[in-house]
C-alpha positions in Angstrom: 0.0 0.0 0.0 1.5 3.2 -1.1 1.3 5.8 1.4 4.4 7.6 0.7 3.0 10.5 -1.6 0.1 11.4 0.5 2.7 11.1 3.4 4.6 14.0 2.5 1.3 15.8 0.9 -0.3 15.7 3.7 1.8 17.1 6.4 1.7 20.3 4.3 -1.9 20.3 4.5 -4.2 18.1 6.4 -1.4 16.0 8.2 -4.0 13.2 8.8 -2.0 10.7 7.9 -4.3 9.2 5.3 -4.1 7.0 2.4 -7.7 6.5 1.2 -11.2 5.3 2.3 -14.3 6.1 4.3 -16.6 3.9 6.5 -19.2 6.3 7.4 -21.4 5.6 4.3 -21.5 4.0 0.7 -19.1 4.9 -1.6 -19.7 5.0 -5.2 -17.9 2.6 -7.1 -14.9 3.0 -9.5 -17.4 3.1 -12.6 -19.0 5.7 -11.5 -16.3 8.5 -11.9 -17.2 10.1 -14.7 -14.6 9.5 -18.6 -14.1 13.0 -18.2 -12.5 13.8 -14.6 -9.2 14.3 -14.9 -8.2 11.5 -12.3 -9.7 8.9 -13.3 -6.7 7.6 -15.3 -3.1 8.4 -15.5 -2.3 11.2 -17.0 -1.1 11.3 -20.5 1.5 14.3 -20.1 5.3 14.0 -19.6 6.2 12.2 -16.4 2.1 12.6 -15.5 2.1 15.6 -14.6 -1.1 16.6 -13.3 -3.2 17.7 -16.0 -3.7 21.1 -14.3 -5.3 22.9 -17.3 -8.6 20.3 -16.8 -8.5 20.3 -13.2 -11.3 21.6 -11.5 -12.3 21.9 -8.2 -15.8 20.1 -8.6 -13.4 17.0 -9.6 -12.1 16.2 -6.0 -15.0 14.8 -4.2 -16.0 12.1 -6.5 -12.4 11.3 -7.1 -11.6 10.7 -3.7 -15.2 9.0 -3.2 -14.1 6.2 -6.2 -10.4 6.5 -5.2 -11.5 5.2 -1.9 -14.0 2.4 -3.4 -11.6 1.2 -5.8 -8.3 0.8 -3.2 -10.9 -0.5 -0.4 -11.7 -3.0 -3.6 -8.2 -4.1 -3.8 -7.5 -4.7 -0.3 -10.1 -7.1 0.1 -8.9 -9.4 -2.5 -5.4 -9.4 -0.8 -7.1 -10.2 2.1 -9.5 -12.4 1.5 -7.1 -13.9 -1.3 -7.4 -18.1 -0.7 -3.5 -18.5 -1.5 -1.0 -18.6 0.9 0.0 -14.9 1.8 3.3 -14.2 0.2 5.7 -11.0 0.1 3.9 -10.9 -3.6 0.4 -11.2 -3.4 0.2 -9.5 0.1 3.0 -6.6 0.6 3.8 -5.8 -3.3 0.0 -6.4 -4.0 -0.7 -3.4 -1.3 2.2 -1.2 -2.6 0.1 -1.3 -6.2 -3.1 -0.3 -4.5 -4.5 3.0 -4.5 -3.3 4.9 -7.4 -7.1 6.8 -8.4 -6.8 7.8 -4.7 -2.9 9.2 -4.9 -3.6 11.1 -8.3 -6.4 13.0 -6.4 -4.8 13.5 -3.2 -1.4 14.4 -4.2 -2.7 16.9 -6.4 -5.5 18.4 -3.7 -3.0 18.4 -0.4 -1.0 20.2 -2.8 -2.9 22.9 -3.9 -5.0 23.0 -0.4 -1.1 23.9 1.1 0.0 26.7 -2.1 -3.2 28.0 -4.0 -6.5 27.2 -1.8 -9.5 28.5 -1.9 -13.4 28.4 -0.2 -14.4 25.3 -1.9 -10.9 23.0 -1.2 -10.9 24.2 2.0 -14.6 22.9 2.5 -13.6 19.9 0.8 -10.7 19.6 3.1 -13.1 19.7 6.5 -15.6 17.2 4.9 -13.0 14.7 3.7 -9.7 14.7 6.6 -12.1 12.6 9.1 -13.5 10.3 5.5 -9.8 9.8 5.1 -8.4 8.8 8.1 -11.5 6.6 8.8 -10.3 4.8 5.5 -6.9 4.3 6.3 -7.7 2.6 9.3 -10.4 0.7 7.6 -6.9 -0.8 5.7 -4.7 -0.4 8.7 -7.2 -2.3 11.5 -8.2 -4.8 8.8 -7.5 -8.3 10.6 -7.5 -10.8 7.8 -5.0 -8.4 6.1 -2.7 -7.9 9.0 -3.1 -11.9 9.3 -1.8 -12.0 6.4 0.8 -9.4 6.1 1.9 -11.4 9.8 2.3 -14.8 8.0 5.0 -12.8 5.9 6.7 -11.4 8.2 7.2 -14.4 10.6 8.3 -16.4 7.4 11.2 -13.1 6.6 14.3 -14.8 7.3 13.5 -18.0 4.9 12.2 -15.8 1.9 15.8 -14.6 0.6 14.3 -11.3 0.2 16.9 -8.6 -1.3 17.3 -5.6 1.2 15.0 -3.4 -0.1 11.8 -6.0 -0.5 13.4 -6.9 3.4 12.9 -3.0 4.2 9.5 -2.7 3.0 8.7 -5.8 4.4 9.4 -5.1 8.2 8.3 -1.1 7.1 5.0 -2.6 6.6 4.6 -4.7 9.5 5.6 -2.0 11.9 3.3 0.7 10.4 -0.2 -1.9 10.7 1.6 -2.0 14.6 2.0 1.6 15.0 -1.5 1.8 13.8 -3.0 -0.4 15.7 -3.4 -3.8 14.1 -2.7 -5.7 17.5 -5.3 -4.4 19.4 -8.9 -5.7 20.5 -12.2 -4.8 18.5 -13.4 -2.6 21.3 -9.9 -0.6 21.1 -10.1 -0.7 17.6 -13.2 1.1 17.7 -11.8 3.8 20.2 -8.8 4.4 17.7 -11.1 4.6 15.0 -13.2 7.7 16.3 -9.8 9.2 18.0 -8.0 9.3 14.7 -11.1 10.7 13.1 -11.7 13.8 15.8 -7.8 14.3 15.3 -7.9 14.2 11.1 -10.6 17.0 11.6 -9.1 19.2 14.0 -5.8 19.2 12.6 -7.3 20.5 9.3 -9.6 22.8 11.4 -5.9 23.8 13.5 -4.7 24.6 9.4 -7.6 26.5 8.1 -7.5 28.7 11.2 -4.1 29.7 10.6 -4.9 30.5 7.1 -7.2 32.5 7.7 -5.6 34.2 10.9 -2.2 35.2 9.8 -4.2 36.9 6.4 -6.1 39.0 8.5 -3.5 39.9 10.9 -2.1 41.6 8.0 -0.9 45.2 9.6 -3.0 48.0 7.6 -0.7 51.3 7.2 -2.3 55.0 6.2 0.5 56.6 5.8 3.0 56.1 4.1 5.6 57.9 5.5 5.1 54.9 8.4 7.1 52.7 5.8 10.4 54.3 6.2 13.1 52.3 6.1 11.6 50.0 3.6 12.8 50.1 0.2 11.0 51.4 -3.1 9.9 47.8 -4.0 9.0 47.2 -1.0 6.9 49.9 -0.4 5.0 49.2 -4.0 4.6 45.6 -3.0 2.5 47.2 -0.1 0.5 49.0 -2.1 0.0 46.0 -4.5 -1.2 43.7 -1.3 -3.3 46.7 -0.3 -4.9 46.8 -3.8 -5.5 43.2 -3.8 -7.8 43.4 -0.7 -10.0 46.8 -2.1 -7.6 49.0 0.2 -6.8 51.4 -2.9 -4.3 54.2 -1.3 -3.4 52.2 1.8 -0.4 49.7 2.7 -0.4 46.5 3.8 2.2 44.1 5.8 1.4 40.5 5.1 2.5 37.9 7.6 4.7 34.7 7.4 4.5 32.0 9.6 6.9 32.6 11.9 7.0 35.1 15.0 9.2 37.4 13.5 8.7 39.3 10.8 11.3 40.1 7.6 10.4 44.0 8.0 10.8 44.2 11.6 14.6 44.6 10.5 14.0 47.6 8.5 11.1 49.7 9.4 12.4 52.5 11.8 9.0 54.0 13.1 9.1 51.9 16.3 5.2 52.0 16.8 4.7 50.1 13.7 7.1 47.6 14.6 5.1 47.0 17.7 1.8 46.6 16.0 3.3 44.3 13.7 4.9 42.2 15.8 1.8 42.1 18.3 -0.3 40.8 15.2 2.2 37.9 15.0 2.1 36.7 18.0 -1.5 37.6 18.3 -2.9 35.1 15.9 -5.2 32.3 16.4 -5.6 33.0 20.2 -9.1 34.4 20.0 -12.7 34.7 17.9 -13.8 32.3 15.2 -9.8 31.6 14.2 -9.0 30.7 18.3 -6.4 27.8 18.1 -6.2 27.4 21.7 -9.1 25.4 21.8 -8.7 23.2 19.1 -4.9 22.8 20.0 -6.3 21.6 23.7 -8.5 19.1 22.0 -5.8 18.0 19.6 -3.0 17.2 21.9 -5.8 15.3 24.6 -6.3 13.2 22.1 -2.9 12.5 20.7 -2.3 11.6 24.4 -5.3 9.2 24.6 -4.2 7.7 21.2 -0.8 7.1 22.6 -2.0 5.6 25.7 -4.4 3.4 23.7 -1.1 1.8 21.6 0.5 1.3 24.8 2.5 4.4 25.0 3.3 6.8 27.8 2.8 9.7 26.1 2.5 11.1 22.4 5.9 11.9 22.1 7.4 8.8 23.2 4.5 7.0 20.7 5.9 9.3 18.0 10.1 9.4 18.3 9.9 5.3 18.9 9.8 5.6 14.9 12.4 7.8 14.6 16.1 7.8 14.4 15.9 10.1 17.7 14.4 7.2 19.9 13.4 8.4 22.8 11.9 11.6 24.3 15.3 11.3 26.6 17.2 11.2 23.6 15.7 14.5 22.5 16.3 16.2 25.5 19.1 15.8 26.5 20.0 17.1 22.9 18.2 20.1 22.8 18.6 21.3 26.6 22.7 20.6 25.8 21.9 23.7 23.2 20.7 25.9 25.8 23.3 27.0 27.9 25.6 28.1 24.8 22.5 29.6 22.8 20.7 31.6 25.4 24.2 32.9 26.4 25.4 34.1 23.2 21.7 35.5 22.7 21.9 37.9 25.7 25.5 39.1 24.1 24.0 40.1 21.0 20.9 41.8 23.7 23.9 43.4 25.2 24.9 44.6 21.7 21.3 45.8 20.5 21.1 47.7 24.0 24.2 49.5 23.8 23.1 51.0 20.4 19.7 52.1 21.4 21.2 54.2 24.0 23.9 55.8 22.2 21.4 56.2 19.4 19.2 57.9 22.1 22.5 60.1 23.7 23.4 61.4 20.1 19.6 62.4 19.7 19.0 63.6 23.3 16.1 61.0 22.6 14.9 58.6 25.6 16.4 55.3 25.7 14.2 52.2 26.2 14.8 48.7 26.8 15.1 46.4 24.3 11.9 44.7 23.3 11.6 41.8 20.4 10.0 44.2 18.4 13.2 46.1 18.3 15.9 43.2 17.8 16.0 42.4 14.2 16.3 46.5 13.7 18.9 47.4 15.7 20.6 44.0 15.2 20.5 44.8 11.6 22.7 48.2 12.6 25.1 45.9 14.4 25.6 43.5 12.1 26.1 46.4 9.3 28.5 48.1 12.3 30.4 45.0 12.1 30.6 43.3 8.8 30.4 46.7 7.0 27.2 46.3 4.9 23.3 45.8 5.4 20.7 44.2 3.4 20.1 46.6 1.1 23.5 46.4 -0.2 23.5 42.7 -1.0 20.4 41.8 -2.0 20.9 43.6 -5.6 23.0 40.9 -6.0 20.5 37.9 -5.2 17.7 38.0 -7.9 16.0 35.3 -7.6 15.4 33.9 -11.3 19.7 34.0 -11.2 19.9 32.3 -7.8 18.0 29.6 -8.8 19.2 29.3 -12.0 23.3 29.5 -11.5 23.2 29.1 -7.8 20.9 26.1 -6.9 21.0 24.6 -10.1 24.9 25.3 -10.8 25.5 23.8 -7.9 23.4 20.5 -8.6 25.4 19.9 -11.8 28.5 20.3 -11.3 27.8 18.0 -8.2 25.4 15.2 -10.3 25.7 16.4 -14.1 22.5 17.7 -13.7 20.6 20.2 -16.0 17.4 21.9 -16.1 15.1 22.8 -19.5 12.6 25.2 -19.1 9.2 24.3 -20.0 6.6 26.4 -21.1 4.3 24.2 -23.0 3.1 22.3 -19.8 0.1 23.5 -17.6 0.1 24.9 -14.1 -2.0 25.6 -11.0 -0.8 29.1 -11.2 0.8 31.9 -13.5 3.9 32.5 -11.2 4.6 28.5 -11.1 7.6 27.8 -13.5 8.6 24.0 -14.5 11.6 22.8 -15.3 12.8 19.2 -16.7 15.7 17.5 -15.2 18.4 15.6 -17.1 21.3 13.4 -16.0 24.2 14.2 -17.3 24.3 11.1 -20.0 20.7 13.1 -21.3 18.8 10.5 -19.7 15.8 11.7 -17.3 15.3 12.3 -14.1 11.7 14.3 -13.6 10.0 17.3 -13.3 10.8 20.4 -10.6 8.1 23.1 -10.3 9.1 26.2 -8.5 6.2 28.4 -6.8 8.2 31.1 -5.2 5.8 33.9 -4.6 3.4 34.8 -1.6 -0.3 34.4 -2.0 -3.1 35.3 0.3 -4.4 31.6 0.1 -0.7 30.3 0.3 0.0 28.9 3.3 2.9 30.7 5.4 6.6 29.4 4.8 8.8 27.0 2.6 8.1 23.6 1.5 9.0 20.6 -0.8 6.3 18.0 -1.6 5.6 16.0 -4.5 2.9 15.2 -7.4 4.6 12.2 -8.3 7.0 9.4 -6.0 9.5 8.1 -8.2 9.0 4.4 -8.1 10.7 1.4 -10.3 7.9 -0.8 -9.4 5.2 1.3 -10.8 7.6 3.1 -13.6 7.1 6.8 -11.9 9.8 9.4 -12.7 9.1 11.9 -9.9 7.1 15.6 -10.2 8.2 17.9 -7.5 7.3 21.2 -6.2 9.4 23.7 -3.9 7.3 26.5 -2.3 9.0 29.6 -1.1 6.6 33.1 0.6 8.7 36.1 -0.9 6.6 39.0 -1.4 6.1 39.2 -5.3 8.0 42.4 -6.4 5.8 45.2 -8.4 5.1 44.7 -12.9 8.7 44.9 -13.9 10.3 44.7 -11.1 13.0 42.3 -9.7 12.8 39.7 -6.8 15.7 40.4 -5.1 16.1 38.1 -1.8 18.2 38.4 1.1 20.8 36.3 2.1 18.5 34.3 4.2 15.8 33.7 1.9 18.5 32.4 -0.8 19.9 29.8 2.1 16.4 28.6 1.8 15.7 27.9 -1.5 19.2 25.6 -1.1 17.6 24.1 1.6 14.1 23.6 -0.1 16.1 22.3 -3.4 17.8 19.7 -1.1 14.8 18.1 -0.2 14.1 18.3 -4.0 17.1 16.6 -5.3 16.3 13.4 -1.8 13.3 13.4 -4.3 14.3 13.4 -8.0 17.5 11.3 -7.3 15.2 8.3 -5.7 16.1 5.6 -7.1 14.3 2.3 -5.5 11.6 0.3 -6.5 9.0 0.4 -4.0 6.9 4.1 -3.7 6.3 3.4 0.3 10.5 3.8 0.4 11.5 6.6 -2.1 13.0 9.9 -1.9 11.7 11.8 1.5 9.7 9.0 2.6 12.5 8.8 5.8 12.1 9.8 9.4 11.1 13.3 10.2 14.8 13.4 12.2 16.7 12.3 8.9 14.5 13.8 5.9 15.9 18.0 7.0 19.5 16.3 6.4 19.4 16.5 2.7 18.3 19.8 2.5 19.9 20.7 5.4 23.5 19.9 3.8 22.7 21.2 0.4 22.4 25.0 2.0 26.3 24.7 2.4 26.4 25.3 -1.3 24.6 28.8 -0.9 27.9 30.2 0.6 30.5 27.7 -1.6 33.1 30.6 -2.4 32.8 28.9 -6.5 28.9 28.8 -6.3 28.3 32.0 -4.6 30.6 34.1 -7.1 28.4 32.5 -9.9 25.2 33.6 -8.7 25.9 36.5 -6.4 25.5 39.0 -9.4 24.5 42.8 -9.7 20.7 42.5 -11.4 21.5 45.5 -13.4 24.9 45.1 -14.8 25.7 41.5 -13.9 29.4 42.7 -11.9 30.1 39.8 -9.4 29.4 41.0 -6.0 32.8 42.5 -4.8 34.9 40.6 -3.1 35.2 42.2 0.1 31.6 42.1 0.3 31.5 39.0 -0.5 34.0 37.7 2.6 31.5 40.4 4.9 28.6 38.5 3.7 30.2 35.2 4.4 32.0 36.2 7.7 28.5 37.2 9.0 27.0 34.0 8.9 27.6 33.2 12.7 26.2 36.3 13.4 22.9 36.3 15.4 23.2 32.4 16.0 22.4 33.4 19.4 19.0 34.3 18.5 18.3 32.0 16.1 19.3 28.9 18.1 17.5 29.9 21.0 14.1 30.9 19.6 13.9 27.4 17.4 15.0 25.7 20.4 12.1 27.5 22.3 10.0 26.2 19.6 11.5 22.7 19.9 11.1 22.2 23.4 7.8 24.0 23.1 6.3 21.0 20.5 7.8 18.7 23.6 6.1 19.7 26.1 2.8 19.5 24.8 3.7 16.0 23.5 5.2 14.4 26.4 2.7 14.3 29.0 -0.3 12.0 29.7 -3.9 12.7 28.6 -5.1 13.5 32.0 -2.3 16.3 32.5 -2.8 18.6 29.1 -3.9 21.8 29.5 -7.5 23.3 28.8 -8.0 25.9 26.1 -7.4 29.0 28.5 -4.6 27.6 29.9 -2.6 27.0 26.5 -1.1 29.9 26.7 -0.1 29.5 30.6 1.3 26.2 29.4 3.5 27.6 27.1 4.8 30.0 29.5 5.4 27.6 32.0 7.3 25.4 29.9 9.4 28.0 28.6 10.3 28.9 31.8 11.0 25.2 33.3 13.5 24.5 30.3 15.8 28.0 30.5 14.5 29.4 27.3 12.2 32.0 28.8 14.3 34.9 27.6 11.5 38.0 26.8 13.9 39.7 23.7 13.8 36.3 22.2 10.5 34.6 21.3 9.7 31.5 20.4 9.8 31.0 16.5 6.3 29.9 16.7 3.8 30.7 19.5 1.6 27.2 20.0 -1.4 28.7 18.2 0.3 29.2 14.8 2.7 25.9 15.5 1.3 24.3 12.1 4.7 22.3 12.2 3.5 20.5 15.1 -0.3 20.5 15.7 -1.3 19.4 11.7 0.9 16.6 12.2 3.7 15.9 10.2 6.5 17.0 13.1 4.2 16.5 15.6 6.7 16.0 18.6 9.1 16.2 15.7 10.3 19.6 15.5 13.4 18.6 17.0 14.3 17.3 13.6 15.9 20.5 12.0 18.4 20.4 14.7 18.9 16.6 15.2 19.7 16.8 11.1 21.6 19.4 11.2 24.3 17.4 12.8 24.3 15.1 10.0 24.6 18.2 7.4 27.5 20.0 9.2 29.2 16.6 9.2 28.5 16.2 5.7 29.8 19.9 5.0 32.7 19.0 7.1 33.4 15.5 5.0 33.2 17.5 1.5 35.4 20.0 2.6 38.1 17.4 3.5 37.9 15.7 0.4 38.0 18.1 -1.9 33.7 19.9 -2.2 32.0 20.6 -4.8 33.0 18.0 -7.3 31.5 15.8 -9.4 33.1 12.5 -7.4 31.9 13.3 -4.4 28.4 14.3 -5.3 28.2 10.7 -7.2 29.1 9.3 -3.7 26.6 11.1 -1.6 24.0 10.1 -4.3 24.7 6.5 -4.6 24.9 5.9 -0.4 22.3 8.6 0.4 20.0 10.3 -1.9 19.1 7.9 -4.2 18.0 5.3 -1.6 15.2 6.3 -0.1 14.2 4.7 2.9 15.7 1.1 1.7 17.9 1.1 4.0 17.9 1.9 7.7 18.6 5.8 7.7 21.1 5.5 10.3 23.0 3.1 8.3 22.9 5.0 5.3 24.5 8.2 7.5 27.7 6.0 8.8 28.1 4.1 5.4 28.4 7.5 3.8 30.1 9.5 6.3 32.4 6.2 7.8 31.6 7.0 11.5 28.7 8.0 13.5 27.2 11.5 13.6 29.3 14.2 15.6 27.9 17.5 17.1 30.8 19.5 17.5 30.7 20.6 13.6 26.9 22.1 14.6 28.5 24.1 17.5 30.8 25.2 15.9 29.0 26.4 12.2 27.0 28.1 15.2 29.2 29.8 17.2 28.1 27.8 20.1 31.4 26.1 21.2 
């Protein structure tokens, strides 16, 4: 049974952890979805790409209604099959099962996650419970797990090779993890938990969405703005346009707690407001998260407990690389100390300059607030290095970046190259699609870009899929990176700062874990790995971003193409430790954050008005309770951890990120950005998928286990 593509889909959108059918009333069978929906065969265009041109959104409910008939169809004959259950006819049968269903649903998560609107969103309520009641209709089915047992026991005589071995033991601990041992009456209590979670985990989603876009800060005056550069200022005035506020300005939100233009806007009142509407979010009204975060983390608790668990978290991480909540911990509170202690230096820093600022203006001083950091820690880090972001970012426009930075990068490490194509269809006019060759001209898939910020865009950066690559099934992969940079005025560039060009590295990372698959089973390809291992790829490809060879390709002047010069080019590299302080601490925060509400019992989670207590509380009890430095994400906006896909997972950034500094520290000892070694970390890492034991892959690749001094030390913390 193929799970893998509505695996990753889904924790961009409704995280319910679905793969198909519902059980609360009859389905329609396969016949009766309509000759002319666009799902109801493959699709004929190159690499089946979606056929986004016929898509429409009145095509989604039946699909999914016939998608889940005809894969409920197929598991039944593997169950009720009269031959003796073999790795065949029971664990390949299953991996062939379901393909109406993942045409629909990759495509729908999809564009539920980058270009929604009333009607997905609608769909998205009615069909998250429909789903997850379908997946455990497959999961909890006893003559299949009966089978799919016989299997297993019988592993060590079949002679399997080590991928069929992989999928074989993947399988049998996923119908565990969901539940296959347990008795009919706990069945049916998993049954309705999974359900209530599937629905308020969408609901969690939705509420965001809607939140963070009207949270937008609205500005009369322009002179407000100042600080902000020309394009920026016109790209308030488009956003302002867009909502029927002709001759006003407007500050969309990202996901996170702090905001890009906190850095630059100097009238200190606005920065307030704006940060205030952050953090303000989904705490109150129709949008209120606390509530539905309550509900959802009760029940995660009661669902753990049920499986035989102490807690979610420790129900979660025992799938994981990580382990153990204990192993977590004691990782992320060994961060602390050096993080929080580097951020109050740079505090120090920030302070000092608001009151000399204040003495050479006979202006009050005032105390630091997080409001204030990014803009006066902007003035120190220009102090220091010598420039600021409106120096550089002339030289980071973003069709070059991509173009002979990311994709520069991937072929002089694979032989890779990308065609522009503008004969195939999209979901929207800013996506662009490029086809990817091997170096011998054979090929590798599709990558679609959607860079630009939408109001029915969800907040952030993400990599997912429209197609799993897959030998058994003959797949070549389709994948999509999503960025949010504000889209720049008609005719104007979209120049990025540093920050936002380490990210589409890092989003491209998971892109290439995804086009270089190269297994045969679609439940093991490309970023179908533990949450704690899948950030490694991307993690390590963002050490390309500031590779002296790649940088001087890409780091160009938009206007006249001069190479950025080069002792800007050293400031801009030499600042990269800068404000780790901050940065550790306020993931970390985040991290622990996700913890807490994961490892505790059901009958200890906090009621809705006493979310936000929570999250104090737990701030405070693990050391990160430092006022200038919030949390990257405040619980009701946490869409990383409460609509599932890093649900006690968050952690994984950092837990990766030892994995990529080794990497970065592996390539720079033998020799970086060549073609040998990139041929090495594709044969014993990105090409395999999940088909071999990720932790295995790691030490066969970097011949040792995982070290986390290179982290502290690409950090500043050591």
């Amino acid at each position: 049974m193929h799970t893998g593509l509505l695996f990753a889909a889904a924790i961009a959108v409704l995280a319910c952890n679905v793969n198909v059918m519902s059980q609360s009333g009859p389905a329609p069978t396969p016949q009766q979805l309509s000759a002319d929906n666009p799902f109801a065969r493959p699709s004929t265009l190159p690499y089946h790409l979606p056929q986004f041109d016929r898509i429409k959104d009145a095509h989604f409910r039946p699909a999914f209604e016939a998608g889940m008939a005809e894969q409920r169809k197929e598991i039944e004959a593997i169950a009720q099959n009269t031959a003796a259950p073999t790795f065949e006819n029971t664990i390949v049968a299953m991996e062939k099962s379901g393909r109406l269903l993942d045409r629909a649903a990759s495509v729908f998560f999809n564009l539920n996650s980058s270009n929604t609107n009333p009607e997905i969103l609608k769909i998205a309520s009615e069909m998250a419970p429909k789903l997850a009641a379908h997946q455990d209709a497959i999961m909890l089915d006893e003559a299949l797990f009966a089978r799919v047992n016989a299997v297993y026991e019988e592993r060590a005589a079949l002679k399997l090779d080590p991928e069929s071995m992989q999928l074989l033991e993947r399988t049998y601990t996923e119908f565990v993890r969901a539940g296959a041992k347990l008795k009919p009456a706990q069945k049916t209590t998993l049954k309705q938990l999974n359900e209530q979670i599937a629905s308020l985990t969408n609901q969690f989603q939705q509420n965001v969405l809607k939140a963070t876009k009207d949270s937008a800060v609205v500005v009369e005056n322009v002179s407000e703005l100042e600080g902000l550069s020309a394009n920026q200022i016109s790209a308030a005035a488009e956003a302002a346009k867009a909502r029927g506020l002709e001759g006003k300005w407007v500050i969309t939100l990202q996901n996170t707690t702090t905001q890009p233009a906190l850095a630059e806007l100097r009238n200190r009142a606005l920065r307030e407001r704006l940060f205030k509407a952050s953090i303000g979010r989904a705490q109150s009204g129709a949008e209120d998260n606390t509530v539905v975060l309550s509900k959802i983390v009760k029940l995660r608790a009661e669902k753990a407990k049920l499986l035989g668990y102490a807690d979610y978290a420790t129900y979660a991480l025992a799938d994981q690389t990580a382990g153990t909540p204990a192993a977590v911990n004691q990782m992320l509170t060994r961060l602390v100390a050096p993080a929080i202690a580097n951020a109050k230096k740079e505090a120090a820093e920030n302070q000092k300059l608001i009151e000399q600022q204040a003495a050479a203006s006979t202006g009050q001083p005032f105390q630091l607030e997080p409001w204030d950091w990014d803009f006066y820690a902007e003035q120190v880090r220009k102090s220091r290095f010598g420039f600021d972001q409106s120096e550089v970012k002339p030289y980071f426009e973003m069709s070059r970046v991509l173009q002979d930075g990311v994709f520069y990068a991937a072929h002089e490490l694979f032989g890779l190259s990308f065609k522009e194509r503008h004969d195939l269809p999209v979901y929207h006019p800013d996506v662009r699609v490029f086809e990817v060759f091997n170096a011998d001209g054979s090929a590798v898939g599709l990558f679609l870009v959607d860079y630009f910020s939408r109001d029915n865009k969800r907040g952030g950066a993400w990599s997912s899929g429209f197609v799993d690559q897959s030998g058994l099934l003959g797949f070549k992969p389709v994948i999509v990176n999503n960025l949010n940079v504000p889209k720049p005025s008609q005719g104007q560039p979209a120049l990025l700062t540093f920050d936002e060009v380490r990210t589409m590295f890092h989003e491209f990372g998971h892109a290439l874990h995804a086009l270089l698959s190269d297994v045969k089973y679609p439940s093991l390809a490309g970023t179908n790995v533990p949450r704690d291992f899948v950030e490694f790829p991307s993690q390590w490809n963002e050490m390309w971003a500031r590779d002296p060879k790649v940088f001087a390709n890409y780091a160009k002047h938009y206007q006249t193409g001069a190479p950025m010069p080069q002792a800007l080019l050293e400031k801009v590299l030499a600042a990269e430790k800068f404000g780790q302080g901050y940065s550790t601490t306020e993931y970390i925060a985040a991290a622990l954050l996700d913890q807490a509400f994961h490892q505790m019992p059901a009958t200890e989670t906090p009621s809705a008005d006493k979310v936000m207590a929570f999250q104090a509380a737990a701030l405070k009890k693990y050391g990160v309770d430092y006022a200038p430095v919030p949390p990257r994400y405040f619980s009701p906006y946490f869409t990383h951890s409460f609509t599932g896909g890093y649900a006690a997972g968050y952690y994984a950034y950092i837990w990766s990120e030892v994995l990529a500094r080794d990497a970065e520290k592996w390539f720079a000892k033998n020799g970086g950005l060549t073609r040998t070694n990139g041929d090495i970390i594709r044969a014993k890492v990105l090409s395999r998928g999940r088909s071999t034991n990720p932790e295995v892959m790691f030490e066969q690749f970097y011949g040792g286990k995982p070290d986390i001094d290179a982290l502290l030390e690409h950090r500043g913390l050591k």
